[in-house]
N, C-alpha and C positions, 0 to 999 in steps of 0.2 A: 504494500500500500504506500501511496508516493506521500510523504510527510509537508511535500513543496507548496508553497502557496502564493499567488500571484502575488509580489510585491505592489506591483502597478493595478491600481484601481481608477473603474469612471467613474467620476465626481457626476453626479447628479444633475443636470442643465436646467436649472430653474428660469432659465433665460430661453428656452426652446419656445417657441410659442403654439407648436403643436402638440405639446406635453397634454396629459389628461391624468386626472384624479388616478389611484389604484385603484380597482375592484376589492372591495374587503371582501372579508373570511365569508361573513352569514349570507349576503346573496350569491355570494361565490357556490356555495353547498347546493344549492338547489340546480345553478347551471350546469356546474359539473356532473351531478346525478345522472342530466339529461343528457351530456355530450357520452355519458358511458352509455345511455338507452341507443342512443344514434348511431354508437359504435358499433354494439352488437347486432341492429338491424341492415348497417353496412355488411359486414360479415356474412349475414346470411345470406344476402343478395347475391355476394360475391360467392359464396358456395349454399344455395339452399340445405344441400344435403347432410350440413353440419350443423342446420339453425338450433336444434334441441340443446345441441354442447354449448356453444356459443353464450346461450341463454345461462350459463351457469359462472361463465370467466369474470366478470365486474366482481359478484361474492366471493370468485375462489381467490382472485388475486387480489383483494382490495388493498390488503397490507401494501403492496406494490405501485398502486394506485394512488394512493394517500401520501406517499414518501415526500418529502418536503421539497424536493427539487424537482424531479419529475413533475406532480401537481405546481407547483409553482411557477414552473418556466410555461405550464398552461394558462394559469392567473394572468400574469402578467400580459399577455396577450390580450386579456380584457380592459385594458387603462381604458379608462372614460365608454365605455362600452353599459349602461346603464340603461339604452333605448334597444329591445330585442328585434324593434323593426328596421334598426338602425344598417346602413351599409358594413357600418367598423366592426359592428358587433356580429351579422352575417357570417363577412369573412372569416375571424376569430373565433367562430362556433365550429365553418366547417372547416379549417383546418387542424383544430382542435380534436374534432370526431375524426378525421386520417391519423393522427398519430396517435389517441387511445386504442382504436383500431387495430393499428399495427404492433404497438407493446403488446394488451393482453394476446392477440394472435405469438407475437412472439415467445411471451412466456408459457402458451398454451403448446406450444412446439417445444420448448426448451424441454418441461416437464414429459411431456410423452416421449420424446428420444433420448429422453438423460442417461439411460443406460448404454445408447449407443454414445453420444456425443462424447461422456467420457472419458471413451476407450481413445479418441481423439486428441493428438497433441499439436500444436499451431508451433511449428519451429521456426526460424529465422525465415520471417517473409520479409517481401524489399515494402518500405513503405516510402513515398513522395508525397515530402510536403511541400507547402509554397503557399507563399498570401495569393490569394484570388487573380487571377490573369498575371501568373508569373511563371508560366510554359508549363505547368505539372501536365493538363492534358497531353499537350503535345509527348511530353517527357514519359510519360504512362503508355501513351501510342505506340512509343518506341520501342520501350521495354520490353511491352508485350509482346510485341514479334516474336522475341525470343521462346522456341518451343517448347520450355521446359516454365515459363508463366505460365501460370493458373490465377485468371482475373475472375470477377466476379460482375454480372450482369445487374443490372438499373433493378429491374424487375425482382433480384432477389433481396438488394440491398432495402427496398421498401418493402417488401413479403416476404421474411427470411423464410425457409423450409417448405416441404413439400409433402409433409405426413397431414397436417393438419387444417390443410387446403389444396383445393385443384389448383392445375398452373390456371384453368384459366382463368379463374377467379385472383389470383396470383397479378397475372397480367392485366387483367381488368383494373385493378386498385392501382397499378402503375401507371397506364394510359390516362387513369382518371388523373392523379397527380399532377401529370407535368402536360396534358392539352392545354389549361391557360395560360401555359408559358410559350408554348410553340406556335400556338395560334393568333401569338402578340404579330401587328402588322413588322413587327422587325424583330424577325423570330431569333430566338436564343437559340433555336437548335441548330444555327452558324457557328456556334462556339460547342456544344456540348450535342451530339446527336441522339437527342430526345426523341424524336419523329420514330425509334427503335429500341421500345425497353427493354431486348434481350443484348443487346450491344452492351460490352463492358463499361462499366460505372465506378465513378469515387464513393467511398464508404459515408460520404459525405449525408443521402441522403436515407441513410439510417438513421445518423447521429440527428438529423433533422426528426425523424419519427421518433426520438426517447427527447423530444423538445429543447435540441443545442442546436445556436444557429449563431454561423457569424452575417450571414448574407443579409438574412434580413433583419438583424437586429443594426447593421449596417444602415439599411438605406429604406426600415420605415420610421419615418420620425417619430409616430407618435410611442414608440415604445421605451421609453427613458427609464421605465422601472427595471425593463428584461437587461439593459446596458449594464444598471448599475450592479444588480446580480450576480450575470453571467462569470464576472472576473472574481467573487466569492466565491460560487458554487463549489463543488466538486462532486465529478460529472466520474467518480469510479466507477459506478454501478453502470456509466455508460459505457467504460470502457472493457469492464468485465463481458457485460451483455455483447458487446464487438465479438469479441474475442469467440462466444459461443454463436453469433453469427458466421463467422469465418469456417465455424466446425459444420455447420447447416449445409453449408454451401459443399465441402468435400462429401459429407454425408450424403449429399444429393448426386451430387454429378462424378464425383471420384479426382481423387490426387498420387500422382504417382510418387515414389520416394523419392526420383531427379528432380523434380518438380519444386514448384516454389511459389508460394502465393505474389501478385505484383499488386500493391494496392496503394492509392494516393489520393490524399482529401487535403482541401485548401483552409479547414476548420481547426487543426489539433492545436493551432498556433494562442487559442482561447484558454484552453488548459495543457498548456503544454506538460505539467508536472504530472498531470493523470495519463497523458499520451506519454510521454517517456518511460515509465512505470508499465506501458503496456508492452514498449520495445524492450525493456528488461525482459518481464516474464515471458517472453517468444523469442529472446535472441535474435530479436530481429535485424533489418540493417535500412538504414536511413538515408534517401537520397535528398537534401536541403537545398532547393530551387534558391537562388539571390538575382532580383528582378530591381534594376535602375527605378526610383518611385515616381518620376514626372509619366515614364510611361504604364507604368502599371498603373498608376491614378487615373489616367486618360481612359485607359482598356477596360477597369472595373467600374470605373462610373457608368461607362459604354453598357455596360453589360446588367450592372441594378437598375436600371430605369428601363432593361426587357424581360429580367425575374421579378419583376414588381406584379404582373398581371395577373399572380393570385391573391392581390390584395387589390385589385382595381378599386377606386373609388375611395382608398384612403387616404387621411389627413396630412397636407404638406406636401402631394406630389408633384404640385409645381414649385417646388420649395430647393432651389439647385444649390444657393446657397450654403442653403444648410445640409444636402446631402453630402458635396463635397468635402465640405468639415468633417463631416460626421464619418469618413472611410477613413482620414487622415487619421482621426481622432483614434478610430477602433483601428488602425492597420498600427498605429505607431505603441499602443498601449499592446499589439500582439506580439511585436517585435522583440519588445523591451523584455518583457515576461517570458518570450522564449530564451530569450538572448541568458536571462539569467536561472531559469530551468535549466538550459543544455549548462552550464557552469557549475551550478548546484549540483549534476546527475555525474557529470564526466571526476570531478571533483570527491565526489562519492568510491568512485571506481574507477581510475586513467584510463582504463584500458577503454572504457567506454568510450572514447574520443575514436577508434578505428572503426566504431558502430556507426560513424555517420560521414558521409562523402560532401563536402559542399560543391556545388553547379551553378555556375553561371550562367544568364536564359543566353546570354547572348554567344555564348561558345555552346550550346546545346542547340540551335536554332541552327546559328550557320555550321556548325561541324559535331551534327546528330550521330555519325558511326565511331567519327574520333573518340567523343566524351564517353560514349557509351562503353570501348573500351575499355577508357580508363576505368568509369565504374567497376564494372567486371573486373579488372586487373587491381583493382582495392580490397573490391571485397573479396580476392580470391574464388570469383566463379569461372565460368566455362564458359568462352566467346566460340560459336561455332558460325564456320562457314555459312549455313542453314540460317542461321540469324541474322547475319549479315545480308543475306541475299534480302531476305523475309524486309528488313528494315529497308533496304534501296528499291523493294517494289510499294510501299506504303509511304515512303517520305514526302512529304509536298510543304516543309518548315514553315510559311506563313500562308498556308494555303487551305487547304480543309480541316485544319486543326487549329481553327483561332481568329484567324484578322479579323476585325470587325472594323469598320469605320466610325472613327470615335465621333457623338454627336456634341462638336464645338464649341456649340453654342451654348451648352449646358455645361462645359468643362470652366469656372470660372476660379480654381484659385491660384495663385500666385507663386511662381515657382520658386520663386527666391527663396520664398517662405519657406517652401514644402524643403526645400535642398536644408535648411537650416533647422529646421525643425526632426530631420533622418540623420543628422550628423553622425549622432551617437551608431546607426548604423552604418553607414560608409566607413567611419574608422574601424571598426571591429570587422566588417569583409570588403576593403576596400579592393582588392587584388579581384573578386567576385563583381564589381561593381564599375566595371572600365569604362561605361558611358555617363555618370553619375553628373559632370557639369556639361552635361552636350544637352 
């Protein structure tokens, strides 16, 4: 269990003017009840043939339910939500019934294959991180070529397991998910291909169904409560849960012993002390994207104002402002916190320091077989011919895996700023960081 606790915290923006009151506890009881009633009726829908079981998971797991964080990062989602007819409060309902949904199904899986899953051990998978549009997909893309990865598909990452639902039911919960995103007139599935939930995916949008999110605690304004939380919480119980995700997925489809899980999410960087604790206990090995911040600010601002469209109709969206702040804000408080997590862990144990490879986007973009190499020749795996080939037929580096046309006019803050305000990171990977005053 990781003892580490974000030093860096968000101060609360009393100053936001899309902020809204917290939902308290006693009307909170009654909503909740009914997003677990919504959840189990989704469930059914999604498999009739399991609706009698279904009917029993809100009681058998309530302890689970009720857990201060889990239920919380749901709360929080209700700020100023007070009007049931209300747009804010809509959204916040049914995103709320997707991820109750998804836990008790998950823990209703967990429980029925616990005696298979156990028999299961998660050894050094590669994980990739990176703040949001700092080449991870691309970098994932690549990796994966290699035929001895074993990735994990969109569709399981939001419905783990396959004992205690039909895929199509399975599939169905994941098309429903990500349609208001793909079907935005400047569709995200440019950058992430959604349009195909069995296509391999970041673990990201689990972590989104046990209620951890940096996307959009990012870039909806009105969520100031979930901000200030998020960097207290501690999200173990998320990353344990990962962990018996990961075993689902082999449980389902099979892993051979050359084989190696490749997985990368743009979130761990929120808790990084609970994510490093989970590369502990799997001997995993860490590949750490460093992305120049003028363009990665350009690219994720790009990119949250077309993952916004399952909150259409929320508070502040034309509010560019203060979205821009608001990335800077959360990108620089993830930084910091990682920056002194990877300290704190390697510090712990040196040797820890050989468990993570740092990557530059921009020698991974123009010289994707080069760097990959090296990875490989760090961590001591196996560069085959086969994967090489595999990687020179899928390469297109700013091409299907990413560009998006940054929209300008909503890009308004200040670069000076932004360079002086990352200092602290360009000194500590400056040699990672070559384009940093370009």
């Amino acid at each position: 269990m990781s003892t580490f606790q974000n030093p860096n915290l968000y101060e609360f923006d009393k100053t936001n003017p899309h902020m809204r009151q917290a939902m308290p506890d006693e009307p909170f009881v009654g909503i909740y009840q009914k997003i677990q009633m919504y959840a189990v009726d989704l469930m059914s829908q999604l498999d009739p043939s399991r609706a009698e079981e279904y009917k029993t998971l809100p009681l058998k797991y309530h302890a689970q339910l009720e857990d201060s964080v889990f239920k919380g990062s749901i709360q929080d989602y209700f700020a100023g939500c007070f009007d049931s007819e209300s747009v804010i409060f809509k959204n916040s309902f049914r995103s709320s019934v997707g991820r109750v949904q998804s836990y008790l199904r998950f823990l209703y899986e967990k429980d029925t294959c616990k005696e298979e899953l156990d028999k299961i051990i998660i050894k050094n998978p590669l994980f990739i991180v990176a703040l949001p549009r700092s080449g991870s997909t691309f970098t994932h893309a690549v990796l994966s070529q290699d035929p001895n990865a074993n990735c994990i598909a969109l569709y399981e990452h939001l419905s783990p397991g396959s004992k205690t639902m039909c895929r199509e039911g399975r599939l169905a919960f994941a098309n429903k998910i990500v349609n208001p995103i793909i079907n935005e007139k400047d569709q995200f599935n440019k950058v992430h291909a959604l349009d195909d939930v069995k296509k391999a995916e970041e673990e990201i949008f689990f972590m989104e169904m046990l209620g951890h999110t940096l996307i959009y605690s990012s870039c909806l304004p009105r969520l100031e409560q979930y901000r200030e939380n998020i960097f207290k919480r501690s999200y173990q119980f998320m990353y344990e849960a990962m962990i018996e995700e990961f075993k689902m997925h082999i449980m389902d489809l099979g892993m051979t012993e050359k084989q190696h899980l490749c997985l990368k999410a743009v979130s761990h960087f929120l808790n990084p002390g609970d994510f490093l604790d989970m590369v502990r206990k799997t001997e995993g090995r860490v590949v750490w994207i460093h992305r120049e911040p003028i363009a990665e600010l350009k690219s994720v601002i790009t990119a949250y104002l077309r993952i916004r469209g399952n909150f259409a109709g929320d508070l502040g969206f034309d509010d560019f402002k203060w979205l821009n702040e608001s990335v800077i804000r959360m990108n620089t408080l993830c930084l910091k916190n990682s920056i002194a997590a990877r300290e704190a862990w390697v510090k712990e144990d040196p040797k820890r320091e050989k468990q993570i490879y740092d990557l530059a986007f921009s020698s991974m973009t123009k010289d994707p077989i080069g760097e990959t190499k090296k990875i490989y020749e760090y961590f001591g795996m196996e560069y085959t011919p086969e994967f090489e080939q595999n990687i020179k037929n899928m390469v297109h580096p700013q091409g299907s895996f990413g560009k998006i046309a940054s929209d300008d006019d909503k890009i308004v803050f200040d670069k000076e700023d932004v360079r002086k305000r990352y200092m602290f990171y360009y000194e500590r990977f400056k040699e990672y960081l070559p384009n940093y005053f370009k």
